[in-house]
MIMARGU-950359 format. One line per 3 residues: number of its first residue (from 1); their letters; for each residue x, y, z of N, C-alpha, C. Coordinates in nm, 3 decimals. Layout:
residues N
NUM) A) X,Y,Z,X,Y,Z,X,Y,Z; ...
END
This chain:
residues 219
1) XXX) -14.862,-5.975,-9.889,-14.884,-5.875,-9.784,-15.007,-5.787,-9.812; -14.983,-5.715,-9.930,-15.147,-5.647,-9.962,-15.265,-5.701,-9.991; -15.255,-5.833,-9.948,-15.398,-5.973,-9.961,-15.418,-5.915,-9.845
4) XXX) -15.334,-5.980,-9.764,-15.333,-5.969,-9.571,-15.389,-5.807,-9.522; -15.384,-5.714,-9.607,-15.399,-5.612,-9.562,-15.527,-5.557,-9.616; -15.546,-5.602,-9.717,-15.655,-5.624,-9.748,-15.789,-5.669,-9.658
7) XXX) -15.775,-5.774,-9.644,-15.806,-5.896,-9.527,-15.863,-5.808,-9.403; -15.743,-5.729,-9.323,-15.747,-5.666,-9.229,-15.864,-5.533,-9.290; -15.817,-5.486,-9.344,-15.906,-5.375,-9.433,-16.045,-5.405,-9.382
10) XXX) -16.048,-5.553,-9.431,-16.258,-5.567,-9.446,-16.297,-5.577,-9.305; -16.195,-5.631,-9.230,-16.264,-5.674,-9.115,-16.291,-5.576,-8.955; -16.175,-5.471,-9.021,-16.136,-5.326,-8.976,-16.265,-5.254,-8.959
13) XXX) -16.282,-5.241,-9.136,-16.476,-5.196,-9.202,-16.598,-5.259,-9.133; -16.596,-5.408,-9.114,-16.682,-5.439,-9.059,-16.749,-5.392,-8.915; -16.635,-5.394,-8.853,-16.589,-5.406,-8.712,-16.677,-5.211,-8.663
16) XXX) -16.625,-5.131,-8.758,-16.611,-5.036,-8.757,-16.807,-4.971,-8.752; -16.832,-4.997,-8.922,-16.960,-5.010,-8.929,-17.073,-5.038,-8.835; -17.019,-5.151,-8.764,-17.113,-5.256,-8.713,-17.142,-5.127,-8.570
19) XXX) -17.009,-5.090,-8.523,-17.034,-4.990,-8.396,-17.084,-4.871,-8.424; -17.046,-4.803,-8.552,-17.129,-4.706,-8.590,-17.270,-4.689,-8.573; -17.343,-4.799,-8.609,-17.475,-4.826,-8.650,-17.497,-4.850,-8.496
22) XXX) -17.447,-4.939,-8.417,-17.516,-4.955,-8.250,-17.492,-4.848,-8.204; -17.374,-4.735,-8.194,-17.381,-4.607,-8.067,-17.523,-4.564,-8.138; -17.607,-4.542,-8.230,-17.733,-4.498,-8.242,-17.819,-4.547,-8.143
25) XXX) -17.808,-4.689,-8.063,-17.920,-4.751,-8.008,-17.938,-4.647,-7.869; -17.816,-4.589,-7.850,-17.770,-4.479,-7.724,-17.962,-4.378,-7.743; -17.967,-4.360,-7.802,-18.076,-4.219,-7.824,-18.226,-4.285,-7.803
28) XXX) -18.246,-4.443,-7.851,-18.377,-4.496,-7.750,-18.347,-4.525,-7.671; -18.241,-4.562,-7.567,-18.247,-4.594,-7.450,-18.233,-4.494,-7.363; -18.183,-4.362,-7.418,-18.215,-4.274,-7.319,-18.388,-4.218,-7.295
31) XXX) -18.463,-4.242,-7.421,-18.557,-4.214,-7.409,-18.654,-4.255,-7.339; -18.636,-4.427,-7.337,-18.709,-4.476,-7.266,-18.652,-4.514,-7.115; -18.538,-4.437,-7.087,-18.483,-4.429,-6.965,-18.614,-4.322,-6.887
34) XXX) -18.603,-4.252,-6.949,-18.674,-4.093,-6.902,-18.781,-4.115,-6.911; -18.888,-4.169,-7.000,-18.994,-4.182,-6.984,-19.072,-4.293,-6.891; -18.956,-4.413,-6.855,-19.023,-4.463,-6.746,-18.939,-4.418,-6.617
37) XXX) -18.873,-4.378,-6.589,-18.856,-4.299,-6.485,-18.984,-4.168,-6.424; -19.027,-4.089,-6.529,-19.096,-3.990,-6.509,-19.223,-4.032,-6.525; -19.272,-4.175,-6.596,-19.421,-4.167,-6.592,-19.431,-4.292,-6.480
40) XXX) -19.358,-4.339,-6.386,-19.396,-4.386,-6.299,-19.443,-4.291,-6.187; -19.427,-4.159,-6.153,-19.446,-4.028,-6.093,-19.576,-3.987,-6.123; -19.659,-4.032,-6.220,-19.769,-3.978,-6.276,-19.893,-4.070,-6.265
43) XXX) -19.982,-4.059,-6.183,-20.097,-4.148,-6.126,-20.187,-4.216,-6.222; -20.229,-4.124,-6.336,-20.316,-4.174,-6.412,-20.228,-4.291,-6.538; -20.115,-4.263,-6.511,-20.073,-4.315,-6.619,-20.028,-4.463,-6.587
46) XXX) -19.968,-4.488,-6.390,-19.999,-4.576,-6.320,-20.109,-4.686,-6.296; -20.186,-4.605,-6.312,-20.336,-4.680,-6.324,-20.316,-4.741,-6.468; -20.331,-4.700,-6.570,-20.318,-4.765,-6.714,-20.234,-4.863,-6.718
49) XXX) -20.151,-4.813,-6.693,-20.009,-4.931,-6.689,-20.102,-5.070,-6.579; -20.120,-5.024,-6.516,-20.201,-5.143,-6.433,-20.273,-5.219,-6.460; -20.399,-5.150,-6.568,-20.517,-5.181,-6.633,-20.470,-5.288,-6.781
52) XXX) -20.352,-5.244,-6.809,-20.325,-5.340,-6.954,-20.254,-5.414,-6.843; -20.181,-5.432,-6.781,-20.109,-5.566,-6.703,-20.233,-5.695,-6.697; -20.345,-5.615,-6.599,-20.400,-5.715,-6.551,-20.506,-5.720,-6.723
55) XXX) -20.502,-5.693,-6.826,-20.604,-5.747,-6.867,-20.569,-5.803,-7.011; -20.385,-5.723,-7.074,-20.299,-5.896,-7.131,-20.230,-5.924,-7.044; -20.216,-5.921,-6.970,-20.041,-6.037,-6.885,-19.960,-5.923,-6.901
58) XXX) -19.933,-5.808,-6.947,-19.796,-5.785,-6.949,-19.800,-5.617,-6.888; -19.656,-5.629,-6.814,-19.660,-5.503,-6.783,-19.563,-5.388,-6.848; -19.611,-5.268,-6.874,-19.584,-5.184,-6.953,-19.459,-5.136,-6.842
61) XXX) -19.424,-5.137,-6.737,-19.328,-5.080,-6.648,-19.199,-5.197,-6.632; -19.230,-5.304,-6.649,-19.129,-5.444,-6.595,-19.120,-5.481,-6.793; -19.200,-5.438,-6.873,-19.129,-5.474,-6.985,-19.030,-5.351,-7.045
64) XXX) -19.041,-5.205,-7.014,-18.931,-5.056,-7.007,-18.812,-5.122,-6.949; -18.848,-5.221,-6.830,-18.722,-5.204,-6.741,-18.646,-5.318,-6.828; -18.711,-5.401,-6.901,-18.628,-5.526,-6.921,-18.576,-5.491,-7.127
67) XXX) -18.611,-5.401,-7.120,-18.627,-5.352,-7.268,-18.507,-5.254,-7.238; -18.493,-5.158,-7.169,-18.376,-5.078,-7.127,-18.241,-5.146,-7.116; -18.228,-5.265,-7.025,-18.110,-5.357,-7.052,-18.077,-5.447,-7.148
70) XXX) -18.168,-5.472,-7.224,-18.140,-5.487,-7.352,-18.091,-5.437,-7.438; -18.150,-5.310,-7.461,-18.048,-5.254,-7.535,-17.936,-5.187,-7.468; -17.912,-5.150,-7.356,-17.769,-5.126,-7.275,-17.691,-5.278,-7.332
73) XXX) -17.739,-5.386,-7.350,-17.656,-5.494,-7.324,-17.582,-5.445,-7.499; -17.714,-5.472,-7.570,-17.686,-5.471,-7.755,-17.575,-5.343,-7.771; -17.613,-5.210,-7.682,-17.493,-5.166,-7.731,-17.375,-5.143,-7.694
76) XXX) -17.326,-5.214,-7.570,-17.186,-5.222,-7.537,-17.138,-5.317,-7.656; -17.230,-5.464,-7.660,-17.140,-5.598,-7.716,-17.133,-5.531,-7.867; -17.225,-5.503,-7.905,-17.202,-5.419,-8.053,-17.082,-5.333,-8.094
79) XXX) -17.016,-5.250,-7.998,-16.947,-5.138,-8.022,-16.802,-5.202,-7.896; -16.793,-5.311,-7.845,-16.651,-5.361,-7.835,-16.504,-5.355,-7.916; -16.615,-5.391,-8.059,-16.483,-5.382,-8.128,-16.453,-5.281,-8.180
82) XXX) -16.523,-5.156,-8.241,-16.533,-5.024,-8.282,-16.395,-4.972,-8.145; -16.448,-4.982,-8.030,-16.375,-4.956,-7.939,-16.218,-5.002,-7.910; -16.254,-5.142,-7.935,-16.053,-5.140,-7.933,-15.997,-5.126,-8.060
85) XXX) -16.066,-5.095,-8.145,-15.938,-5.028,-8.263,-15.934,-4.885,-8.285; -15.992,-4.838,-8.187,-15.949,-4.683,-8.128,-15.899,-4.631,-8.048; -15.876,-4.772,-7.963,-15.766,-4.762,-7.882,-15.853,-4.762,-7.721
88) XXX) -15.957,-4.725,-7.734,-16.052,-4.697,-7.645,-16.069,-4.772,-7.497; -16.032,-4.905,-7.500,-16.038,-4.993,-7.364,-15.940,-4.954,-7.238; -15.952,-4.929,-7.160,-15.849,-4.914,-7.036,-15.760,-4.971,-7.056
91) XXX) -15.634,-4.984,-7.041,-15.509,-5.059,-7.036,-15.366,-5.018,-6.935; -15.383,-5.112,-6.864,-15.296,-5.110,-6.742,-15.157,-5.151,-6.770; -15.050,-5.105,-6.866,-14.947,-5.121,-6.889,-14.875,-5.017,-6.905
94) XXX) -14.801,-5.046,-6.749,-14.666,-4.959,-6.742,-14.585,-4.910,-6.786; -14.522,-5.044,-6.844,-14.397,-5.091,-6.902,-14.454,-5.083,-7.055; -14.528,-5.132,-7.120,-14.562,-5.111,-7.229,-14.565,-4.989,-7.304
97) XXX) -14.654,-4.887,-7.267,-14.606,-4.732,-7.305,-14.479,-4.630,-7.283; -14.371,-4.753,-7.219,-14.213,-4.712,-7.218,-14.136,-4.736,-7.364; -14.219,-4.850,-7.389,-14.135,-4.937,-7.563,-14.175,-4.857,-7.623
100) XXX) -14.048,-4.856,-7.737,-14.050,-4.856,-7.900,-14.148,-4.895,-7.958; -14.197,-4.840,-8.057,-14.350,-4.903,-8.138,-14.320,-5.040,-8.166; -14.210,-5.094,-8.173,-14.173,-5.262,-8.206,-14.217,-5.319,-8.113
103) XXX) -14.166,-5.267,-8.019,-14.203,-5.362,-7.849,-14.310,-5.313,-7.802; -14.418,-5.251,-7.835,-14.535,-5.227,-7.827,-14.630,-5.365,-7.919; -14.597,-5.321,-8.056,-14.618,-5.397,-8.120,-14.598,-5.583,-8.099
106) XXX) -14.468,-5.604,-8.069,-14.463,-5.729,-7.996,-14.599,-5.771,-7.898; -14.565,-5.672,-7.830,-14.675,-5.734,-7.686,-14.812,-5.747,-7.736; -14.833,-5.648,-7.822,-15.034,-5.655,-7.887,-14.992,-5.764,-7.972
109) XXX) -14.899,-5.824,-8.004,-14.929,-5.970,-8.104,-14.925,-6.071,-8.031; -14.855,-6.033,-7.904,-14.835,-6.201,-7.837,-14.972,-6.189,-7.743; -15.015,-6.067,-7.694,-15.115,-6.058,-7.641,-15.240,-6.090,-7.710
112) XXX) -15.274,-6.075,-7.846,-15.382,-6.141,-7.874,-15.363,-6.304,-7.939; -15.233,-6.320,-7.972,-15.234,-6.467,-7.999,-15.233,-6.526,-7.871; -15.173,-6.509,-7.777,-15.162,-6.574,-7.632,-15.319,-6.528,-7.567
115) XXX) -15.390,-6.466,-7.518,-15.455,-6.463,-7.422,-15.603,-6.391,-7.485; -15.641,-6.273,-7.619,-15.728,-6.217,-7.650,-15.815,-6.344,-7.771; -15.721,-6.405,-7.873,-15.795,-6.454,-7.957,-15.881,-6.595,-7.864
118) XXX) -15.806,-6.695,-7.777,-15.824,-6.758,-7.820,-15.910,-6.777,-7.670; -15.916,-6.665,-7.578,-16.074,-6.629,-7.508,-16.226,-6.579,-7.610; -16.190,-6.491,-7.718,-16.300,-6.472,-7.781,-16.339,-6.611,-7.837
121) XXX) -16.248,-6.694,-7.850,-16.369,-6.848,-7.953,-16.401,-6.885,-7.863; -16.336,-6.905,-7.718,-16.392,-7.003,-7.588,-16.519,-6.927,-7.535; -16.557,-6.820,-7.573,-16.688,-6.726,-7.529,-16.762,-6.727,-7.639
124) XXX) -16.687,-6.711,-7.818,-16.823,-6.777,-7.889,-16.888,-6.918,-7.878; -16.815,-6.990,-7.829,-16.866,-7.136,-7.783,-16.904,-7.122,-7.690; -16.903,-7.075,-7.610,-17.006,-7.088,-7.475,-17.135,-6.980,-7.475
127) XXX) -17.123,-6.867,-7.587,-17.219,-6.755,-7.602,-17.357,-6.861,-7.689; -17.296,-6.983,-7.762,-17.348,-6.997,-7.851,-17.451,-7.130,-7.777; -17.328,-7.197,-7.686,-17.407,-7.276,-7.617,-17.541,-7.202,-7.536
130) XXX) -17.526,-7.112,-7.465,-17.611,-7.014,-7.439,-17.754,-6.967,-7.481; -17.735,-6.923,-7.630,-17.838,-6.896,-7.649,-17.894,-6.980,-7.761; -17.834,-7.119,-7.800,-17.918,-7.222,-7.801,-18.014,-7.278,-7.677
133) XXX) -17.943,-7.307,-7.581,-18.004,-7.341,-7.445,-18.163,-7.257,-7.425; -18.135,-7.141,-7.449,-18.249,-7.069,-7.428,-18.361,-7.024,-7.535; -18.272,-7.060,-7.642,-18.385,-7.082,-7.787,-18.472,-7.225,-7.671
136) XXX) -18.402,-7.303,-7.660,-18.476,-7.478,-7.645,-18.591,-7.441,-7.545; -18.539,-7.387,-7.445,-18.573,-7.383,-7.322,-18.745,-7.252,-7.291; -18.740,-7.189,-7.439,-18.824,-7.104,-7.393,-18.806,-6.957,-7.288
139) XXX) -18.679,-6.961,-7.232,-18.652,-6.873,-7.148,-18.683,-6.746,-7.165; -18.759,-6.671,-7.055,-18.863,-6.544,-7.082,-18.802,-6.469,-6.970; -18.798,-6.369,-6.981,-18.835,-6.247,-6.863,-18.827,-6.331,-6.731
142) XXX) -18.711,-6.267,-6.623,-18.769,-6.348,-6.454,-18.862,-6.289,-6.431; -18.925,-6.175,-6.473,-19.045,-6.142,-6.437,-19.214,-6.196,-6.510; -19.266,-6.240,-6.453,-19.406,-6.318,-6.596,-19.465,-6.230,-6.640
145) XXX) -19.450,-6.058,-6.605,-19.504,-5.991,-6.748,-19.354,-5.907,-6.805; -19.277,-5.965,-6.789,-19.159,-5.921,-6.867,-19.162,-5.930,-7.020; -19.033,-5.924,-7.072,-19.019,-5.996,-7.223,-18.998,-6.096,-7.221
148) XXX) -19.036,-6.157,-7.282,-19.005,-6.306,-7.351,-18.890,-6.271,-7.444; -18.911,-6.470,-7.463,-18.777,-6.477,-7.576,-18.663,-6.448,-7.565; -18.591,-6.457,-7.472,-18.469,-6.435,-7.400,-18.352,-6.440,-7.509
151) XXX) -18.387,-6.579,-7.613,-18.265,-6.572,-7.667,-18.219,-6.460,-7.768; -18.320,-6.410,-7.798,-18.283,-6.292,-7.893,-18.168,-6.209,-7.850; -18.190,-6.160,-7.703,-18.081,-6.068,-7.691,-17.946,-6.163,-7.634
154) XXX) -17.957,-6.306,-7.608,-17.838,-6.380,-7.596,-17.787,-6.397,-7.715; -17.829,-6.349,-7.794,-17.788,-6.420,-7.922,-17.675,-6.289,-7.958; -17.688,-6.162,-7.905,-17.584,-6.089,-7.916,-17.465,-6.076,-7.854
157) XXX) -17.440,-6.192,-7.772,-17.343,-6.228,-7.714,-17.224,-6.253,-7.808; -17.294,-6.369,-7.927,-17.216,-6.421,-8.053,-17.226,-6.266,-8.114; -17.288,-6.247,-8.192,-17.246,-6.123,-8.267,-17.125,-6.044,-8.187
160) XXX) -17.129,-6.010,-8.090,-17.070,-5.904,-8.025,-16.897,-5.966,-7.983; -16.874,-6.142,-7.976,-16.796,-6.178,-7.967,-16.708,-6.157,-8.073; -16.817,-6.211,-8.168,-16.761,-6.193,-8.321,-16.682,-6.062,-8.355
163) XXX) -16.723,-5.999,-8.372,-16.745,-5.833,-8.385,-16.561,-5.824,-8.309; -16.571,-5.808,-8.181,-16.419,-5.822,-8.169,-16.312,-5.886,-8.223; -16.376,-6.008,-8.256,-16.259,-6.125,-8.279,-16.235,-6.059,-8.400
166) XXX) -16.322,-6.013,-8.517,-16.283,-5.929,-8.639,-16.131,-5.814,-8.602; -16.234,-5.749,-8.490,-16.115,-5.647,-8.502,-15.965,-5.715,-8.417; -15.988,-5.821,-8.353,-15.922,-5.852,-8.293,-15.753,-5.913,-8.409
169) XXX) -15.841,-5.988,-8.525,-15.764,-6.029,-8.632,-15.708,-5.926,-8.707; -15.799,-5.872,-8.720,-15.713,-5.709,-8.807,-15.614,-5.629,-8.735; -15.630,-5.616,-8.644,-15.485,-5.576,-8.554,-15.390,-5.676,-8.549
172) XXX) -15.420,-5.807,-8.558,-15.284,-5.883,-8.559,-15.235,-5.898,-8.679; -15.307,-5.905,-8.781,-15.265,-5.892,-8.947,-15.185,-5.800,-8.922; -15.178,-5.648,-8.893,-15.161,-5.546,-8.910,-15.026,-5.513,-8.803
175) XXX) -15.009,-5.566,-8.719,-14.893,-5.619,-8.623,-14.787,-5.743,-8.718; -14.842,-5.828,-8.748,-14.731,-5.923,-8.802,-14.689,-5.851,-8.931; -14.738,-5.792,-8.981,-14.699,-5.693,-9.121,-14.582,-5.589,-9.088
178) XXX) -14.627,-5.539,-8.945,-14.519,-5.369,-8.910,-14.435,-5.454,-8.906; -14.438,-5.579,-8.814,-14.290,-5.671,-8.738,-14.210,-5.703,-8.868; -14.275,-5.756,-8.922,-14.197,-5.880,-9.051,-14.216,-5.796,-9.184
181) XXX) -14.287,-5.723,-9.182,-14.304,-5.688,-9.396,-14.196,-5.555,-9.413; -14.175,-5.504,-9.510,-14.144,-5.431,-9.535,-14.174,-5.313,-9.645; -14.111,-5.215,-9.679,-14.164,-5.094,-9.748,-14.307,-5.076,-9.721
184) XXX) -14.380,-5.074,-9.837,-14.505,-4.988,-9.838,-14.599,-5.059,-9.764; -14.601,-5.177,-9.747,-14.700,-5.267,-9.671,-14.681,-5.243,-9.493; -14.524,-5.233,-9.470,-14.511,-5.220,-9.307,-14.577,-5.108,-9.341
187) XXX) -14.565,-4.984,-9.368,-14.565,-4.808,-9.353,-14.717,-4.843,-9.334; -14.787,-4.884,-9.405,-14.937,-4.891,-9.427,-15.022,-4.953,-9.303; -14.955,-5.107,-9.254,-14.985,-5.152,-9.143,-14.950,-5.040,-9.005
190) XXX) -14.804,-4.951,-9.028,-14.778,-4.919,-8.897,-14.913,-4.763,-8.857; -14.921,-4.720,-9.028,-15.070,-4.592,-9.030,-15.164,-4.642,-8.970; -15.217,-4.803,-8.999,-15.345,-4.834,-8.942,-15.348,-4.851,-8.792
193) XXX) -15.251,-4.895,-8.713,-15.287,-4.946,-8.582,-15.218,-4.797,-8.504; -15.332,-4.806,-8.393,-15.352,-4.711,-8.305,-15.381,-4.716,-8.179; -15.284,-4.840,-8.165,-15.273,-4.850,-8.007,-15.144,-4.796,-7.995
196) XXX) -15.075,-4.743,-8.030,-14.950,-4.707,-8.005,-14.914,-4.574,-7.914; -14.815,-4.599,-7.815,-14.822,-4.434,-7.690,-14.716,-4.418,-7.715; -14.656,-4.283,-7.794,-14.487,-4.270,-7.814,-14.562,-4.127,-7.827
199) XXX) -14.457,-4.016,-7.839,-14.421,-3.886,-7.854,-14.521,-3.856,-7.963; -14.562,-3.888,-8.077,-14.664,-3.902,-8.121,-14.813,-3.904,-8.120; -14.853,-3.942,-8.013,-14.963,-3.950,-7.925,-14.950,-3.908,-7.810
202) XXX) -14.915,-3.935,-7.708,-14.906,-3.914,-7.571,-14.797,-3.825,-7.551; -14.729,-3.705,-7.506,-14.588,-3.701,-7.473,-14.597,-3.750,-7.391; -14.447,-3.792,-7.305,-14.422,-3.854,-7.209,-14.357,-3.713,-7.133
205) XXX) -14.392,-3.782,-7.002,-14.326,-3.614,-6.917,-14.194,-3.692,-6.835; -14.100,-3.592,-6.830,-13.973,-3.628,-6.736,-13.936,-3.556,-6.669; -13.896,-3.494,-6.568,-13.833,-3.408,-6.482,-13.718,-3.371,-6.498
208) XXX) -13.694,-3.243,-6.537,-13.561,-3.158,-6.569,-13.480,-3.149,-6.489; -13.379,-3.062,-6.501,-13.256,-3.077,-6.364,-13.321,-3.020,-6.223; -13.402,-2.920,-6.263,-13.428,-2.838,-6.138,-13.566,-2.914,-6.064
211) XXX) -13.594,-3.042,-6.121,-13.660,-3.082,-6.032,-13.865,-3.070,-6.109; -13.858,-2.939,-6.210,-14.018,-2.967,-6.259,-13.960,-3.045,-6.376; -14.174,-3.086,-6.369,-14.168,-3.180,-6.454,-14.225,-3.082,-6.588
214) XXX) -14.193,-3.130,-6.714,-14.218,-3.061,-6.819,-14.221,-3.204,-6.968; -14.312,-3.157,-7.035,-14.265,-3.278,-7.154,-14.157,-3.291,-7.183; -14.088,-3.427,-7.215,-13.955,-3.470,-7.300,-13.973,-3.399,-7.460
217) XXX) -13.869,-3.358,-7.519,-13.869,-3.293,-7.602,-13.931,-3.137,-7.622; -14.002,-3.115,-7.529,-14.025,-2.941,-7.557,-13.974,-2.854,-7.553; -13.995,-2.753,-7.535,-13.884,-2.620,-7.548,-13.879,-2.565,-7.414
END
């Protein structure tokens, strides 16, 4: 059990790290949000931008724009997994935040063995087919003074798949441990995972005799 948790440990770290380091990419893309927003407003600087287009190929306004979704792309897929082991993704379950941490727990294990793990390999195989295709292919910018080299930022498709599927495994390590282990190893698995909505996290509200609603358990 403390191999397995172990295990989960690194991939927890990884997962974790990896988003740390991308929410930074947040602070150039706002920058160069703002600066081509505001120096398209500015004539002389229009003209320049014009003057290097036509005299390398490339334009300083259509390569901002294609450079901006790039890194919008790098830092969602980067920080996926940072995100669901904080619990962070929307989740539309009703019935789920009614259960016991067991039957919580149940559903995030059958849910990523049934339907989360085994979409992340069918998307690293097709992420990967991807941005081989476009290594081969040369694929550049739809625009011809865009960026080139397309596959670079396809290629964060795989990383970013990856990146979940890490955290994706460490929550199920960490689920089959609360379910099945016992003493210090469940206690340890049940500290790490934090998808859990019980009285603990969330109160739940219920309606008293007279009709308001007030938290369950308060005074």
């Amino acid at each position: 059990m403390n191999g397995l948790l172990n295990l989960a440990g690194v991939l927890d770290r990884i997962s974790r790290s990896v988003g740390k380091a991308a929410s930074w990419i947040i602070l150039p893309l706002i920058f160069i949000i703002m600066f081509d927003v505001i120096t398209r407003k500015i004539d002389f600087i229009k003209l320049w931008s014009a003057e290097i287009t036509m005299s390398v190929g490339y334009s300083v306004s259509f390569i901002l724009q294609d450079f901006e979704w790039h890194l919008h792309g790098a830092l969602l897929l980067l920080t996926f997994g940072f995100a669901y082991l904080f619990n962070a993704h929307v989740r539309v379950d009703i019935f789920r935040e009614l259960a016991p941490r067991r039957g919580q727990a149940w559903i995030e294990m059958l849910g990523l063995i049934i339907c989360a793990i085994p979409f992340l390999l069918v998307m690293l195989k097709f992420s990967w087919d991807m941005t081989y295709a476009s290594f081969m292919q040369g694929e550049g910018s739809e625009s011809q003074v865009g960026i080139g080299m397309r596959f670079i930022i396809k290629s964060f498709l795989i990383w970013g798949f990856l990146i979940v599927l890490m955290a994706a495994v460490a929550t199920l390590i960490r689920c089959i441990i609360f379910l099945f282990g016992r003493g210090e190893a469940k206690a340890t698995a049940e500290s790490e995972l934090q998808f859990f909505t019980d009285f603990d996290v969330l109160p739940k509200v219920v309606l008293d005799e007279d009709g308001d609603s007030e938290p369950e358990g308060g005074n």
